[in-house]
C-alpha positions in Angstrom: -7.9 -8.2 3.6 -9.0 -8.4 6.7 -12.9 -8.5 8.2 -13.1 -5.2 9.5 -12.0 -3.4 6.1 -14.3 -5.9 3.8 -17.6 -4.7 6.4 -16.3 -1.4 5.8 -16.4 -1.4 1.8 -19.9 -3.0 1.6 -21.5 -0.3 4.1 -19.7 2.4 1.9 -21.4 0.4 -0.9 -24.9 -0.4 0.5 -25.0 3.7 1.1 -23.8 4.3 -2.3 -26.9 2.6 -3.7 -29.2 3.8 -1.0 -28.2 7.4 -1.9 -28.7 6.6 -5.7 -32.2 5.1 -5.6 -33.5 8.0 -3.3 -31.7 10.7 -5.9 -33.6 8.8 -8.4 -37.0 8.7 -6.5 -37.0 12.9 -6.2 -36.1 13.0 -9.4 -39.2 11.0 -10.6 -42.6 12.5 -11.7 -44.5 14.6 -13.7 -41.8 17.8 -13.7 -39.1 16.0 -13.6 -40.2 13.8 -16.6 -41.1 17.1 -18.5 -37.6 18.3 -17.6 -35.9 15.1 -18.7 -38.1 15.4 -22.2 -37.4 18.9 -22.7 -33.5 18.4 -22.4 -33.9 15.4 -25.0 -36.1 17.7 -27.6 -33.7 20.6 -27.3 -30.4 18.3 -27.5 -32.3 16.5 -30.3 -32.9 19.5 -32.2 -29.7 21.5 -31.3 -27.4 18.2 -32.1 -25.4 19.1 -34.8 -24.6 15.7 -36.9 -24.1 15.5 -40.7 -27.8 13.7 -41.1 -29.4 16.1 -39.1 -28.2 18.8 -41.2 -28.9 17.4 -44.3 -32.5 16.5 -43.4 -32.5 20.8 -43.0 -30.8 21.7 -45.9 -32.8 19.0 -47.6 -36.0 20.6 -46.4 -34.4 24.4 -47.0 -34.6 23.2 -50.8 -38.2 22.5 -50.9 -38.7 26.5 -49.1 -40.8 29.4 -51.4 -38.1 31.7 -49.9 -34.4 30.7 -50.1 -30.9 32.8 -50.7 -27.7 32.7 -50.5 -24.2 34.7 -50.3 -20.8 34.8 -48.4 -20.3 34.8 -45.0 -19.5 37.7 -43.5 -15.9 36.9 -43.0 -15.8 35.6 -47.0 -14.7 32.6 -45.9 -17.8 30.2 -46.0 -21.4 30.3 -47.8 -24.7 31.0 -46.0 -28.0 29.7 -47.1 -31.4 30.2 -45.7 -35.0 28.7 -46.6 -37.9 30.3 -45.7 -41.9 30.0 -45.3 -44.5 31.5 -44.0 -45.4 30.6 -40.2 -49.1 31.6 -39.3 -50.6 35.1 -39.9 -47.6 37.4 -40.0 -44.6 34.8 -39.0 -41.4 33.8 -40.7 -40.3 30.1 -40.3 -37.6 28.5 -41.9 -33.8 27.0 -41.9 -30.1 29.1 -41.5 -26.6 27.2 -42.8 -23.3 28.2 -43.0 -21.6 26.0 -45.6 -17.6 25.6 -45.9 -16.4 25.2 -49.4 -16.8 21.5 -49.8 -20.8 22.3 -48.6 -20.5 20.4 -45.4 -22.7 22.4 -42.6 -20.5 24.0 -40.3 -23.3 25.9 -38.5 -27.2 25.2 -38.5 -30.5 25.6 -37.1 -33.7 27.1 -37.4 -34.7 30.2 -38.2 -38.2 32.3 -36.9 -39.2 35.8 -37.5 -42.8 37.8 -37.0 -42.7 40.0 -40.6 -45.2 39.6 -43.5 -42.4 39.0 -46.5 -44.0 41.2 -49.1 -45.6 39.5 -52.6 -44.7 41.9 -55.2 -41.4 41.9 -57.3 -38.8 44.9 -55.6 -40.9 46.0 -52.8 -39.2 45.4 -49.2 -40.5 45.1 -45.3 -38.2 45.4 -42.4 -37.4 42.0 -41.1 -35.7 40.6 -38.1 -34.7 36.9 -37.5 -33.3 35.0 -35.2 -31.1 31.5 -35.3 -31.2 29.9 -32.0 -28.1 27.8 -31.8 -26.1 25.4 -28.9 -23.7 28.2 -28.2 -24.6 31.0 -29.3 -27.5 33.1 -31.3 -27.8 34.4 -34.4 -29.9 37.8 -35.1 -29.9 39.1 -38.7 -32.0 42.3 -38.6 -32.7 44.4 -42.2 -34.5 44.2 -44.9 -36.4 41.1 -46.7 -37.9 40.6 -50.2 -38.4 37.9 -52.3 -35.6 38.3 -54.0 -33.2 39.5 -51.3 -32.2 39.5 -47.8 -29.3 42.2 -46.2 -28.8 44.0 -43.0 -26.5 43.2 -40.1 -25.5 39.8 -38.4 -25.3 40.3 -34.2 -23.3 37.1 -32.7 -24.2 36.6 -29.2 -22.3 33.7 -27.3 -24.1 31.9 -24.6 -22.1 30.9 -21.9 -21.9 27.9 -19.9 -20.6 28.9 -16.0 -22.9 30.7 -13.9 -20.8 33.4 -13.2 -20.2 33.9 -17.3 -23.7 34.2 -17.3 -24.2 36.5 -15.5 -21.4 38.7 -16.8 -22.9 38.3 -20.4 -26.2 39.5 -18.8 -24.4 43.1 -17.7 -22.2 43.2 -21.2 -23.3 40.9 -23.6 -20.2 38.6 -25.7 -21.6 40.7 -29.1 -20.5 40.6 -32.7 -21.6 42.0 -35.5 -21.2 42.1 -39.0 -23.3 42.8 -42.9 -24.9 40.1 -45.0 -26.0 40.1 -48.3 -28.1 37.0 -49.5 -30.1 36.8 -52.8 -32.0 33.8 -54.5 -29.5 33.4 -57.2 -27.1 33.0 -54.3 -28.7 30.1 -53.0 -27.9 27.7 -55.8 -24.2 28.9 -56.2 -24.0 28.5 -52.7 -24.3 24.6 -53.7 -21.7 24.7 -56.9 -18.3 23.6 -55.2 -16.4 24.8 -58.0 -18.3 28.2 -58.1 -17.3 31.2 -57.0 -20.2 33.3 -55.2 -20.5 36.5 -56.4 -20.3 39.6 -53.9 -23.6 42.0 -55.0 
């Protein structure tokens, strides 16, 4: 190798690391920092490992509200815990089981409805399921004993210009759900076959 090239590669070097510590030094600070530690909260909350979602389901247990039913497609099992979030808010945990009860979907789960105290009366409710790629809205009625109405799907896209195209027509599914308290425990019998209401 001769001198000339050698020079060459440590310049290209020395420029490389010049480059890097000034990228760094804009990147430093107070918003940058709260940017940095808002990314690590929402991947930590979004990140979808088998301890993270048995710490929810776990907690989903110990909820004053939980059902559970089919999937739309019939395939899988959903559960959901509930509990009451301030004045007239809905807080709480979605799942959608596959039939050995591992957590193919999770998160948590926030609505703004009072759920009503007596036995068979009803309120409209809408929730939402904030997820990494898509959201969940289930919109319908809620009582103690039951939750039913429809299911919208909408995907959240990662490209710019997907973005934008989901912003003039949204990516949109929907389906029905069903989901009563009974539900909920079948929901964790393997060998049990939930029953469509």
């Amino acid at each position: 190798m001769n001198k000339g090239s050698g020079m060459r590669k440590h310049a290209i070097l020395l420029i490389a690391v010049l480059i890097t510590d000034f990228s760094a030094s804009l990147l430093s600070g107070p918003v940058a920092n709260a940017a940095t530690e808002s990314a690590v909260a929402l991947s930590s909350a979004t990140e979808e490992s088998p301890s993270a979602a048995q710490v929810l389901i776990n907690r989903m247990g110990t909820e004053p509200w939980r059902y559970g039913g089919l999937s739309p497609s019939g395939k899988n099992r959903v559960v959901v815990g509930l509990r009451r979030d301030g004045d007239h808010g809905i807080a709480g945990e979605y799942a959608l089981l596959d039939r050995d009860l591992r957590a193919l979907t999770f998160g948590p789960i926030t609505g703004t409805f009072d759920m009503p105290t007596a036995a068979g009366a009803s309120v409209h409710c809408r929730m939402t399921v904030p997820l990494r790629d898509r959201v969940l809205t289930l919109e319908g009625t809620c009582s103690p004993g039951t939750l039913g109405g429809s299911i919208a799907t909408r995907r959240k896209p990662v490209l710019l210009n997907a973005q934008f195209d989901n912003f003039l027509a949204p990516d949109m599914s929907t389906a029905q759900y069903w989901l009563t308290t009974r539900g909920f425990s079948e929901a964790f019998q393997a060998d049990s076959a939930i029953r469509a209401k």
